[in-house]
N, C-alpha and C positions, 0 to 999 in steps of 0.2 A: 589627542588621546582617543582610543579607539574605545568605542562601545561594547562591555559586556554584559551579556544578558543574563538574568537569574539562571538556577537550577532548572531544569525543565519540569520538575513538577511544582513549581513557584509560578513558571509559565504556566501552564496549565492552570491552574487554581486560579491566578491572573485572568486567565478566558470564562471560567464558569465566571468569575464576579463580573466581568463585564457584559456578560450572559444578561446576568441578571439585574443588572441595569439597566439594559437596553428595554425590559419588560417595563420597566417605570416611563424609558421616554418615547417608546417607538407606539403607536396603535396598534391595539389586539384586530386580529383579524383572521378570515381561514375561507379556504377552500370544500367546499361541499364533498363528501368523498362517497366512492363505491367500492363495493369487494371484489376485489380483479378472481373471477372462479379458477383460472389458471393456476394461480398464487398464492392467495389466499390472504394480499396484501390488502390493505387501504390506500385505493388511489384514489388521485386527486382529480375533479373535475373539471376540465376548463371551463372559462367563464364564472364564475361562479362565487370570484370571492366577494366577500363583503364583514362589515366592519362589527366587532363584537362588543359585548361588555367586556372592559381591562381586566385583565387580573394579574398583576403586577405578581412576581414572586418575592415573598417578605425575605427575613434574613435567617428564618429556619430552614424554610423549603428550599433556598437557595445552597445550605449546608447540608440538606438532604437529599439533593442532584445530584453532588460527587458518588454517596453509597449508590445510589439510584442509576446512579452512570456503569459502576463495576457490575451490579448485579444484569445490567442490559448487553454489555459486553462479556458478559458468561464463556459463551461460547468462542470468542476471539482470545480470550485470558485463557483459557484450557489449551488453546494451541499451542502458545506462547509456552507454557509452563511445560505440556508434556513433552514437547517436539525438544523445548530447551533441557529437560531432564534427560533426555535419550541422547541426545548429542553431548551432553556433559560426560555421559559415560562413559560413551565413548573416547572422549580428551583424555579421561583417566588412566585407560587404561595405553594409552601412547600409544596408540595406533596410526590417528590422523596428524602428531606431530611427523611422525616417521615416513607417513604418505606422500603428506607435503612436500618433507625435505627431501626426500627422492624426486618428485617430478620437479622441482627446484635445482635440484641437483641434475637433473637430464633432457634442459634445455636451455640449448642455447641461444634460443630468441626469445627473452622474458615478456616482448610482446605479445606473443604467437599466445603465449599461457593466458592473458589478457583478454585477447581475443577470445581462446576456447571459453574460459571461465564466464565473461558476458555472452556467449552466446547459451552456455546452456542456464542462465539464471534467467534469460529473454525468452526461452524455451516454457519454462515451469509456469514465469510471469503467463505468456501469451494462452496457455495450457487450464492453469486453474486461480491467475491471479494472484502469484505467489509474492509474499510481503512480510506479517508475521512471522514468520517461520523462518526470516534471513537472522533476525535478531540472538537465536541461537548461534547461529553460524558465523557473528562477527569475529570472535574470539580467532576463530580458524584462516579466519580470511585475511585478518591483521598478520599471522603468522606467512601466511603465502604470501600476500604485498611487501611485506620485508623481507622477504627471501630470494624476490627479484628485483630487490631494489628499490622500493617504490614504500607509498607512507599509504597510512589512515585512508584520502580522499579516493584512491585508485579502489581501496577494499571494497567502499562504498561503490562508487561508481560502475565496478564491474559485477555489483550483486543487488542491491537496491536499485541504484539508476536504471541500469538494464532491465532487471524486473519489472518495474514500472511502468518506462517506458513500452515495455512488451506489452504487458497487460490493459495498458490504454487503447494500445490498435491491434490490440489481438481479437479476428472475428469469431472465435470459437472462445474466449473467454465470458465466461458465462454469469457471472458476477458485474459485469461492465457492459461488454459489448453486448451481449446476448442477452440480459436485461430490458436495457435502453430499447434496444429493438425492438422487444417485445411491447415496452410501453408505450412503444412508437406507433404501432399497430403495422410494423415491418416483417418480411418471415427473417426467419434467422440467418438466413444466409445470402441480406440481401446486397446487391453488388459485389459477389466475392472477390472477383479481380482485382479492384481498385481497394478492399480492403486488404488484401494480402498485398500487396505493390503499397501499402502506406506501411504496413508492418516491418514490412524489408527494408525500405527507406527512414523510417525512424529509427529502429535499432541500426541501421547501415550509421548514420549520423550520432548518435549515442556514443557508440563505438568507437569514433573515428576520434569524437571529442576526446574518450578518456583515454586516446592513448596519444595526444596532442598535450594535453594537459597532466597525464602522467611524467613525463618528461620533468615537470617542475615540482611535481609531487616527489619526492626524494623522500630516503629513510632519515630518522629524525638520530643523529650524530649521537654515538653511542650504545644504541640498539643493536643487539647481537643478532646475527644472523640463525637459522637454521641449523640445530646441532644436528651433523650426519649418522645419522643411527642406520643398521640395515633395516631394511623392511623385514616383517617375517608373515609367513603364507596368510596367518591368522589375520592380522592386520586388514587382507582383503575381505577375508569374509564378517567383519566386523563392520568395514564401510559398507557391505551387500545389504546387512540386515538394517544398518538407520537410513540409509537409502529405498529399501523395498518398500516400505508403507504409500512413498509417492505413487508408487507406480498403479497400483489398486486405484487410489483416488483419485488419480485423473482419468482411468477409466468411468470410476463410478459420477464424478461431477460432467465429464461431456455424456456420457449414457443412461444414467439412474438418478439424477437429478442430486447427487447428493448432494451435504451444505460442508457445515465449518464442524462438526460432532464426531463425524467420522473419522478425521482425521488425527484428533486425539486417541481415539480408541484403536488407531492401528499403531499408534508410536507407544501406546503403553504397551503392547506386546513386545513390539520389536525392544524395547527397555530389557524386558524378559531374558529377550534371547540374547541380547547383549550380555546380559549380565552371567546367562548361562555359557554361554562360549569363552567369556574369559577367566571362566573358575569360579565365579562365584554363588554361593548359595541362595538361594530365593530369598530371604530373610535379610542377606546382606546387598542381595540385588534391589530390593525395595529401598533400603535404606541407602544404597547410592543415587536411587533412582529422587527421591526423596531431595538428598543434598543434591542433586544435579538444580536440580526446580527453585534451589533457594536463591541463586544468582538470576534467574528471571523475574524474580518477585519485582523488581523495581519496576522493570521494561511493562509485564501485566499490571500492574498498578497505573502507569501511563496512561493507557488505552481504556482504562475504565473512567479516571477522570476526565480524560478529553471525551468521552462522551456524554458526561457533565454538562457537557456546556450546549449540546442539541436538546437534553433534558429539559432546562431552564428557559429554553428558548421555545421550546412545545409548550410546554405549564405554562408562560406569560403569553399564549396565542400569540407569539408572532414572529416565527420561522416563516408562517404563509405571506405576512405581511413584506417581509424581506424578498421574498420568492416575486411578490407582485410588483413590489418598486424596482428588481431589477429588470422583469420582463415588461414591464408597462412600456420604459422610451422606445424600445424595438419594436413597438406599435408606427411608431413616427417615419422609419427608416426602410428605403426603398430593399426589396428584392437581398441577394446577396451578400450586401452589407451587412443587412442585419444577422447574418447568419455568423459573418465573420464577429461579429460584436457580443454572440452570446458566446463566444471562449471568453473572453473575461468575465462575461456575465457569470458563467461557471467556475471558473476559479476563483473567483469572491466569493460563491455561496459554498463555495466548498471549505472555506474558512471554518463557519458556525453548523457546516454538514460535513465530517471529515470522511463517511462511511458512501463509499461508492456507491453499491447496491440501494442504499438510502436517497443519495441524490437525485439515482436514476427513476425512480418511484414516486419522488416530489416534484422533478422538473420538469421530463418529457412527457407527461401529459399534458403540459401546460404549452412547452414550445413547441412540439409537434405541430397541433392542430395551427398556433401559430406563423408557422413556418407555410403551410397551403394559404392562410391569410396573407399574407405577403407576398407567396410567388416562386418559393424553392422547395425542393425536394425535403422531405423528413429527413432520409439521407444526412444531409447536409447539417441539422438539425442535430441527430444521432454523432457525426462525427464530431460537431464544437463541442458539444457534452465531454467527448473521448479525450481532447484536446487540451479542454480550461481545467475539468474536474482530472481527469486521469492524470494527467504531469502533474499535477498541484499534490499528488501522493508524496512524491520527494518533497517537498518544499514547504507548504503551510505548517505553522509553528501548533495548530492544533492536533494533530497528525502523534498520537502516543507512541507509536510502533518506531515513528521518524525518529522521535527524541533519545528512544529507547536505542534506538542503533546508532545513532548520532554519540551519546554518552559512552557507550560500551567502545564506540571507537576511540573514545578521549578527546575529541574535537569539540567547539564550541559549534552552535549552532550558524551564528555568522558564517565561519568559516567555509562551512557546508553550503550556505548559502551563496556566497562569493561564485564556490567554483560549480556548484547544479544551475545555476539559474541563466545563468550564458547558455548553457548546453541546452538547457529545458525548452528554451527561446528557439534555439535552431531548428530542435524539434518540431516545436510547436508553428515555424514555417510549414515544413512536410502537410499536419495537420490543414492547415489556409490554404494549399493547395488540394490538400482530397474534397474540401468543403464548397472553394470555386468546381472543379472537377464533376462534385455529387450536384452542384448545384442546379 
């Protein structure tokens, strides 16, 4: 009898109480911190930690980390909601079923489409980290995957997977890689070679996987194909305008430092003009724009209560505690090894830290300096971070966004599981190799 897992927001809520449990058994403890003037973050000092008074989170506070969680993920829910009400509009008005079904209809190596489609989501990922924002575009993607034959897993895997994967060893991703670096006390662009020849070669292996394992991913017996509609001129310049907001924002995230604020405020425009180009009036374009957003409420609700659970684990002091018992034994371990040993060290802590940018601010001050103790490059240091925490975006069950697109596909989380985690694995070779490499 095979194992099914709750709802995913049952999972979740499941992880805040365990949250807040571990406040009861684990010791409070923390890291001394300073204001990085770069930034403007609180980072973490190495050396420095030591043991506090507990403060155990009761069974209120514990139920007020969930609100606590949404209102901290603000800005990652606004993505979620505008991007998903602009793309909804779009579906409405049958433009991108019509898209679809044309380049569906005008190829004849369903691979090749595979191919293009993961490459340019490897593209966005490597560019500004792109993740949220696929969970709008499940709907559309389940539509392409059955139109060449292929199910649910392919949708995923040539849009999240890819994404991910990019954005783990993409050197110009500035949320991950360009982060780390910086708390690394690396310049930004350092070893670019070996970092682009890792980027190539994980998405090269991504790639190869999901069209290895497409093959057995089949449409599910019953499923209608792609009704042939003609395209008509309008259609294009409807995918221009939910399209165009990227293109600003990745300028503005590699050159103007932008964040995650911006990019809602450019999809409520493009909502506008969406709504304007297909006839409709400002009053009725709100109110599509409105019903677009209602079908992401679940996905947004995800990603506030999984941050819930970093909440609860801040309040009971001991995220630092966690941070020190997994860097402590890498004290013991010669050179290299150890370096290979913090990918898992990172993909555990990325369980109870599901927020990249966050890990990278909590961990690589710690193993950095580490990493000179022992005898390898930061380098090296920076890349198992990319490796443990960055692939762990597909996979850890705390991951709101994951769940979020996981449901929309109609797949069980196992499932997903099953067929990322081979892949993840292959990857995360590439990784062990740039790490001996940096080392």
């Amino acid at each position: 009898m095979r194992l099914k897992l709750p709802h995913p927001l049952v999972l979740l809520l499941g992880g805040v109480a365990v949250a807040v449990l571990l406040t009861w058994v684990l010791p409070a403890g923390q890291f001394e911190r300073r204001v990085d003037d770069a930034t403007g973050r609180s980072v973490v000092i190495p050396d420095t930690y030591a043991r506090v008074d507990p403060t155990p989170v009761g069974l209120m506070p514990g139920l007020l980390a969930v609100p606590r969680g949404i209102v901290e993920g603000a800005d990652v829910i606004l993505i979620i909601l505008f991007v998903g009400g602009a793309f909804a509009m779009l579906e409405r008005t049958g433009a991108l079923a019509r898209l679809v079904g044309a380049l569906v209809g005008h190829s004849p190596h369903p691979w090749l489409v595979v191919v293009l489609v993961s490459v340019v989501f490897a593209t966005l990922g490597a560019l500004e980290n792109m993740h949220e924002e696929i969970i709008a575009l499940v709907p559309v993607l389940l539509v392409l995957s059955r139109g060449l034959g292929f199910g649910p897993l392919t949708a995923l895997a040539m849009s999240l997977g890819a994404a991910v994967v990019a954005a783990a060893f993409g050197p110009t991703n500035p949320f991950q890689t360009g982060i780390a670096l910086q708390f690394a006390e690396l310049p930004p662009m350092s070893q670019p070679a070996l970092r682009f020849s890792l980027l190539v070669a994980a998405v090269s292996v991504w790639v190869g996987w999901t069209l290895v394992m497409s093959a057995k991913d089949e449409r599910v017996a019953g499923e209608s194909a792609i009704a042939a509609e003609p395209v008509q001129r309008r259609d294009f310049v409807l995918l221009a305008l939910v399209l165009l907001p990227f293109v600003p924002y990745v300028i503005g995230v590699l050159r103007h430092e932008w964040g995650f604020n911006e990019l809602p405020a450019l999809f409520l425009v493009a909502a506008f003009a969406i709504g304007l180009v297909s006839g409709q009036t400002p009053s009725d374009s709100a109110a599509s724009f409105i019903k677009g957003m209602e079908g992401m409420l679940g996905a947004a609700l995800f990603v506030g209560v999984a941050r819930g659970i970093s909440v609860a684990l801040a309040d009971g002091q001991v995220l630092d505690t966690i941070l020190h018992g997994l860097a402590t034994p890498l004290t013991q371990v010669p050179g290299v090894t150890a370096a290979v040993l913090m990918v898992p060290m990172q993909a555990l802590l990325h369980i109870p830290v599901p927020t990249m940018s966050g890990q990278a601010v909590l961990t690589m001050p710690v193993v950095a300096p580490l990493a000179d103790l022992l005898g390898f490059s930061r380098d090296a240091s920076v890349i198992a971070f990319q490796t443990g925490a960055g692939l762990c975006d597909m996979l850890t069950p705390t991951n709101g966004a994951l769940l979020a697109m996981i449901l929309s596909a109609k797949i069980t989380y196992g499932r997903w599981l099953r067929f990322a985690l081979p892949g993840a694995l292959l990857v995360a070779i590439v990784g062990l190799i740039g790490i001996v490499l940096a080392g």
